[in-house]
C-alpha positions as CSV (number, residue, x, y, z in Angstrom):
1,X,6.5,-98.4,388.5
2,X,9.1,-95.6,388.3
3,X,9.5,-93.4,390.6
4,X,9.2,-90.5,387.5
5,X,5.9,-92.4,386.2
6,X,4.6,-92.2,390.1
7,X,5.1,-87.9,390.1
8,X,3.3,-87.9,386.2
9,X,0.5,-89.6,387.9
10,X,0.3,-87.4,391.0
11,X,0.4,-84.5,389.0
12,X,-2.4,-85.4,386.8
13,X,-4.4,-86.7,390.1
14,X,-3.6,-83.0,391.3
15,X,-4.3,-81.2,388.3
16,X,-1.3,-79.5,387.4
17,X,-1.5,-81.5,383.9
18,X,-4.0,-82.8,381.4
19,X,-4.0,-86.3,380.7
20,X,-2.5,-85.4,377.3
21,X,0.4,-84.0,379.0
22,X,0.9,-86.9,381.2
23,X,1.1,-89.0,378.3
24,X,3.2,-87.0,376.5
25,X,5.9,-86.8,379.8
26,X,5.4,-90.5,380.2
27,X,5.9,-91.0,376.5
28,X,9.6,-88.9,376.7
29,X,10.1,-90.6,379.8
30,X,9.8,-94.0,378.2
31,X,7.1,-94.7,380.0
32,X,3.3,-96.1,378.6
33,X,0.8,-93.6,378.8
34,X,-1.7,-93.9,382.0
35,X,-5.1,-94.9,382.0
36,X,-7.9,-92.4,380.6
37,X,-10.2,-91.7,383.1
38,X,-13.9,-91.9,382.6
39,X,-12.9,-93.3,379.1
40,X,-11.0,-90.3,377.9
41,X,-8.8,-90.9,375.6
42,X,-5.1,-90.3,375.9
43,X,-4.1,-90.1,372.0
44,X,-2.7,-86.3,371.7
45,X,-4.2,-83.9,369.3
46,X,-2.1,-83.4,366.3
47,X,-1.3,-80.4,367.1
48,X,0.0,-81.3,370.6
49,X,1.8,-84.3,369.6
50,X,4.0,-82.5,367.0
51,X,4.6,-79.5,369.5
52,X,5.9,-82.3,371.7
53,X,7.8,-84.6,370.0
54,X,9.8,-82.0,368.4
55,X,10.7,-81.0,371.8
56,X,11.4,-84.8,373.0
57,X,13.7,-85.6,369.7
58,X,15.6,-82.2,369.6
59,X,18.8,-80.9,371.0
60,X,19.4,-79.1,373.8
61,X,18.5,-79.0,377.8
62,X,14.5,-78.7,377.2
63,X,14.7,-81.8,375.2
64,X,13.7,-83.8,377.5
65,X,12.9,-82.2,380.4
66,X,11.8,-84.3,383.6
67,X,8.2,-83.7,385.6
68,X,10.9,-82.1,388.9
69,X,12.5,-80.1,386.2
70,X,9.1,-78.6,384.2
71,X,7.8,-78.1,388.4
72,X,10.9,-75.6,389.2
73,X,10.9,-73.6,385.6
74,X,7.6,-73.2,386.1
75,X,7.6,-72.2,390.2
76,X,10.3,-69.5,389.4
77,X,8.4,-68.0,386.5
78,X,11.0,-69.7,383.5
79,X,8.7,-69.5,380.4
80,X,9.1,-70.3,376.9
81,X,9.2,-66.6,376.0
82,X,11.5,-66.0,378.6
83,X,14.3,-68.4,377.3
84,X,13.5,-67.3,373.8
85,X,14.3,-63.5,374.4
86,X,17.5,-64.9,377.0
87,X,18.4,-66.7,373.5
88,X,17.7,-63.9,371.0
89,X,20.2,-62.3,373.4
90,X,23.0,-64.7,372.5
91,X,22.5,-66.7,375.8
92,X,22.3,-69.5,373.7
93,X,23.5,-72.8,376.1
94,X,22.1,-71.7,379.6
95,X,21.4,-74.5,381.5
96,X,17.6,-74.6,383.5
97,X,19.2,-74.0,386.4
98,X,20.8,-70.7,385.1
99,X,17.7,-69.3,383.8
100,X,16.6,-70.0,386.8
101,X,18.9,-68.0,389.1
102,X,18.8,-65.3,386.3
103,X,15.0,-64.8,386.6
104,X,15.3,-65.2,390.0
105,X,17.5,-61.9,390.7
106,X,15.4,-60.0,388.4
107,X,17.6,-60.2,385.3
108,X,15.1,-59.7,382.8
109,X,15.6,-59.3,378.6
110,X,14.3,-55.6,378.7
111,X,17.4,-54.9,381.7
112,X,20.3,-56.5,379.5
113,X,18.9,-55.0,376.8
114,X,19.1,-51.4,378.3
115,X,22.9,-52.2,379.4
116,X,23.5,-52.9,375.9
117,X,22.2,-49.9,374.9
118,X,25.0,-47.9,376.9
119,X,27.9,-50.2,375.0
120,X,28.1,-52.7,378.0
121,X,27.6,-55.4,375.5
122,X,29.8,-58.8,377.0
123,X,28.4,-59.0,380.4
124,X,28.5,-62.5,381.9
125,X,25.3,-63.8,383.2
126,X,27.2,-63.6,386.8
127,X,28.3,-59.8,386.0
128,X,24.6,-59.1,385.4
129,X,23.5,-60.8,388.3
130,X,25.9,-58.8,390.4
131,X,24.6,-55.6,388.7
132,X,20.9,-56.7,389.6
133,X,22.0,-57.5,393.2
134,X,23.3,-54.1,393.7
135,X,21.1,-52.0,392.2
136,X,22.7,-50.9,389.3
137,X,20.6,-50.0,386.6
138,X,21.0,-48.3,382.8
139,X,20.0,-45.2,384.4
140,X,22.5,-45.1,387.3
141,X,25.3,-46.6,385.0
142,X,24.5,-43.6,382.4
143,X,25.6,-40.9,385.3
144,X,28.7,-42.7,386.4
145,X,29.1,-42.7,382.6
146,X,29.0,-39.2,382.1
147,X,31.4,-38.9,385.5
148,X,33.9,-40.8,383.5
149,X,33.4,-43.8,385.2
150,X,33.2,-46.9,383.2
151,X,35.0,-49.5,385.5
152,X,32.4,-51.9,386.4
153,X,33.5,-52.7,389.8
154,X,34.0,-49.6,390.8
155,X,30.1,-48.8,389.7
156,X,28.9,-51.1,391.8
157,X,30.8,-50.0,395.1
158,X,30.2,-46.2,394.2
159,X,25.9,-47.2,394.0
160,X,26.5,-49.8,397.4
161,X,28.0,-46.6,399.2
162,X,25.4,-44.4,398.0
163,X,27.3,-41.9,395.7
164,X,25.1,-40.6,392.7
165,X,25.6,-38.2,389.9
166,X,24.2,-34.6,392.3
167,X,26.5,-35.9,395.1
168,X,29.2,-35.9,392.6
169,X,28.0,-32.2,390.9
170,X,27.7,-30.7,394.5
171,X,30.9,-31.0,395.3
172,X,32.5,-30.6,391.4
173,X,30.3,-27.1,391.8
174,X,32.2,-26.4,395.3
175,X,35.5,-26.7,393.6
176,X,36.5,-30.6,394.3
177,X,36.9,-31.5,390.5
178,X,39.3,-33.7,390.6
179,X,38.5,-36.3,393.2
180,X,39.2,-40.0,392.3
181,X,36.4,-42.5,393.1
182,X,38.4,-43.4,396.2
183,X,38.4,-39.4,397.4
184,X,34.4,-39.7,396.8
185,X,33.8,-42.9,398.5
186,X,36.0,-41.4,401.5
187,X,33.8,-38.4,401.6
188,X,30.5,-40.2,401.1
189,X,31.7,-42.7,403.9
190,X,32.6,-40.0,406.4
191,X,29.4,-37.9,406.2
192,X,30.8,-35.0,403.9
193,X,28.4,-33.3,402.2
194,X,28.4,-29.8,400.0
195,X,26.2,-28.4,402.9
196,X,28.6,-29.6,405.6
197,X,31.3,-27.6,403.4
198,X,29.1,-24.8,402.5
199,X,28.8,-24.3,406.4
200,X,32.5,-24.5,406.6
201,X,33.0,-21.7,404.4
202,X,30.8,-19.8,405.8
203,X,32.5,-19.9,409.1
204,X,35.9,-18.7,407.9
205,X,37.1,-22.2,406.2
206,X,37.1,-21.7,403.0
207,X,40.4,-23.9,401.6
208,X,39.7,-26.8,403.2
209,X,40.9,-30.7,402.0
210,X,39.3,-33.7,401.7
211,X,41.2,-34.8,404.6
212,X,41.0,-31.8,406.9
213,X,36.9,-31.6,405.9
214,X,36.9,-36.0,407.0
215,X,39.3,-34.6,410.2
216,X,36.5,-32.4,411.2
217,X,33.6,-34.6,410.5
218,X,35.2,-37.4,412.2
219,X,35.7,-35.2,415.6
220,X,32.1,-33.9,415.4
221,X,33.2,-30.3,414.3
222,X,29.5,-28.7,413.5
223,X,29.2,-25.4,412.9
224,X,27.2,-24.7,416.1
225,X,30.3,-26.0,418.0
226,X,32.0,-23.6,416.2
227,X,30.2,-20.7,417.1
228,X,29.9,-21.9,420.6
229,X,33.9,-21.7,420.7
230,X,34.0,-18.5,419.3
231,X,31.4,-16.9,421.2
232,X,33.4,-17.5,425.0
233,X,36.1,-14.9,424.2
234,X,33.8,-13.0,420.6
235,X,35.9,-14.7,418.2
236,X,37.8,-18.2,418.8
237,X,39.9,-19.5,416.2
238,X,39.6,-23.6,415.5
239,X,43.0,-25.0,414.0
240,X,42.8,-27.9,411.6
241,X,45.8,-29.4,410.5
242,X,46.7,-31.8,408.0
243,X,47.1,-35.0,409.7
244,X,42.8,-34.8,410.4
245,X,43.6,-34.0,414.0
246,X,41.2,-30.8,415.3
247,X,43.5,-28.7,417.4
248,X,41.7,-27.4,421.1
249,X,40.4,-23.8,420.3
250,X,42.3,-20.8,421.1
């Protein structure tokens, strides 16, 4: 007895399949049918029999698919709908495996369909999977979008670091319109937000740069400290210059 026939058996002991469906694995399998219980026959409706066999004779990885194989798809929530819509897609040769690892990370038709939507039609299934992984959805794409970011890389690092479209407007409203996605990242990174400038400003600092604002942020320069410098002699000026060193107040 093969060692396929033996797990055809154990899932019909178990329940997971009818003896129909045993019959109709151990029939693809090349196998004879196992006996009916209780007199039951084992003959397949004609309905099943045809779903079946066209299955077994076709082309294509769910051809033939073994009782291990029909276990996983099933475990990780692979269903016939779901590689139907993957297909109507134009994901026409992935592999079980691949379905699998899509569904698994939460690609789903309705999410590719939405990036489509937004022009990002040639995605690879390990593009979209990335995407997934970090949290990148239509909705966050369409703000980097109207950012003018489009690079998809560069999406993905911008969401990981935790820069969104009001971060972006804050600081655009402030007067920083022409940062790059580096200059954001470095501000994001660093702590610098349009209230940590906005209290800047409000002490006297009112041209600062990127660097000089990351300088000060860096060296724990709060606006409290601040104050408390200026209030030992009633008014302390704090030197920042351009290599992001704070100078000792005078």
């Amino acid at each position: 007895m093969s060692e396929e026939r033996v797990k055809v058996l154990e899932m019909l002991a178990a329940g997971k399949v009818s003896t129909v469906q045993a019959s109709q694995l151990l029939e693809a399998l090349g196998e004879t049918g196992p006996d009916a219980p209780d007199g039951q026959s084992t003959r397949p409706t004609s309905g099943e029999s045809h779903a079946f066999r066209s299955r077994a004779v076709g082309r294509g990885p769910f051809a033939n698919l073994t009782p291990d194989e029909l276990i996983e798809l099933r475990d990780h929530g692979v269903s016939a709908a779901f590689v139907r819509d993957m297909r109507s897609l134009g994901f026409d040769d992935l592999m079980p495996d691949q379905l699998i690892e899509i569904r698994d990370h939460g690609v789903s038709p309705s999410y590719i369909q939405a990036l489509r939507n937004l022009g990002w039609n040639a995605l690879t299934v390990d593009q979209l999977i990335e995407l997934r992984d970090h949290g990148v959805d239509a909705g966050y794409i369409q703000e980097m979008q109207r950012l003018g970011l489009t690079d998809i890389e560069q999406i993905i690092e911008m969401r990981d670091h935790g820069v969104n479209n009001s971060f972006v407007q804050e600081l655009r409203d402030l007067g920083y319109n022409d940062l790059s996605a580096d200059g954001l990242l470095e501000l994001r990174d660093h702590g610098v937000s349009a209230d940590f400038i906005q209290e800047m400003r409000g002490l006297g600092f009112t041209d600062l740069t990127t660097d000089q604002l990351v300088g000060l942020r860096d060296h724990g320069v709060s606006a409290s400290f601040i104050q408390e410098m200026r209030s030992i002699d009633g008014n302390v000026d704090v030197d920042v210059d351009v290599d992001n060193e704070v100078a000792i107040p005078r």
